[in-house]
N, C-alpha and C positions, 0 to 999 in steps of 0.2 A: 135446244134453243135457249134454255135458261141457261147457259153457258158462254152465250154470247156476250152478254150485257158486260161481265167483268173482264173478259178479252178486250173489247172494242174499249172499258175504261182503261185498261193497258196499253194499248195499241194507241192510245190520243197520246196518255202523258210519255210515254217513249218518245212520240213525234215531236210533243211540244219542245219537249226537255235537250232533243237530238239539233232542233233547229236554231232555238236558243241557245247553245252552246256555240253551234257554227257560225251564229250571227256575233258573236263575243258578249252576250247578255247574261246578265244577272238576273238571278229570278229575282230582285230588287229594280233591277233595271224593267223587268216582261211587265212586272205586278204595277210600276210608278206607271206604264204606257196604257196598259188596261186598265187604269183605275179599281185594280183590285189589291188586298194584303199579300205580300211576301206568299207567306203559310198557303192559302187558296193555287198561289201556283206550283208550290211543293208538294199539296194534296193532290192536282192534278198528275203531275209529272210522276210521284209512287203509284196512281190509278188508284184513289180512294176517295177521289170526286170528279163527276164525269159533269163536265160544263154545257152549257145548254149551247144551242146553236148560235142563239145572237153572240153569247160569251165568243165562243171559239172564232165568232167572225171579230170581233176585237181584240182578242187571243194572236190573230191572224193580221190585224193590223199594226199588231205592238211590234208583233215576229217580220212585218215588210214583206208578206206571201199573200196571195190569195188565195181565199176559201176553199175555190177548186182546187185548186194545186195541194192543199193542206188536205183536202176530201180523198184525193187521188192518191194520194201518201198512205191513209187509212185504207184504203180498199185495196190498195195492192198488198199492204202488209199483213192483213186480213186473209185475202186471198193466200197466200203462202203460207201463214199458221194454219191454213186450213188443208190445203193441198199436203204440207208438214204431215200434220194428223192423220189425217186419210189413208199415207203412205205408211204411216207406224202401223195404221190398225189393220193391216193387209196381209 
């Protein structure tokens, strides 16, 4: 279980960083929308800051997604690292 924590912070900034790119945004562009610096969303997107829920729900407003849909992005990707694993340790 203490293994989870730095996957799941991997697993956000992948998503954020995947959907921000598809949206044509700058992390200049995600950080001016969420009222946060540059840096806070390049710490997210390498996974060496994991944002809180409200963050991600503004994270999620900057990005034009909703929460669920952002949530569900995390849990299936999750789900598969994990499934991944499972299958290696077999």
């Amino acid at each position: 279980m203490s293994q989870q924590q730095p996957i799941i912070k991997q697993i956000i900034g992948k998503i954020v960083k995947s959907i921000r790119i598809k949206k044509g945004l700058s992390q200049e562009d995600l950080a001016f929308e969420c009222n946060v610096d540059r840096s806070y969303i390049s710490m997210i997107e390498v996974g060496r800051n994991e944002p809180s829920v409200s963050k991600i729900f503004e994270i999620c407003e900057g990005l034009n997604i909703k929460p669920s849909d952002f949530f569900k992005l995390v849990e299936a990707e999750y789900e598969n690292l994990k499934d991944n694993n499972s299958t290696e340790n077999k």
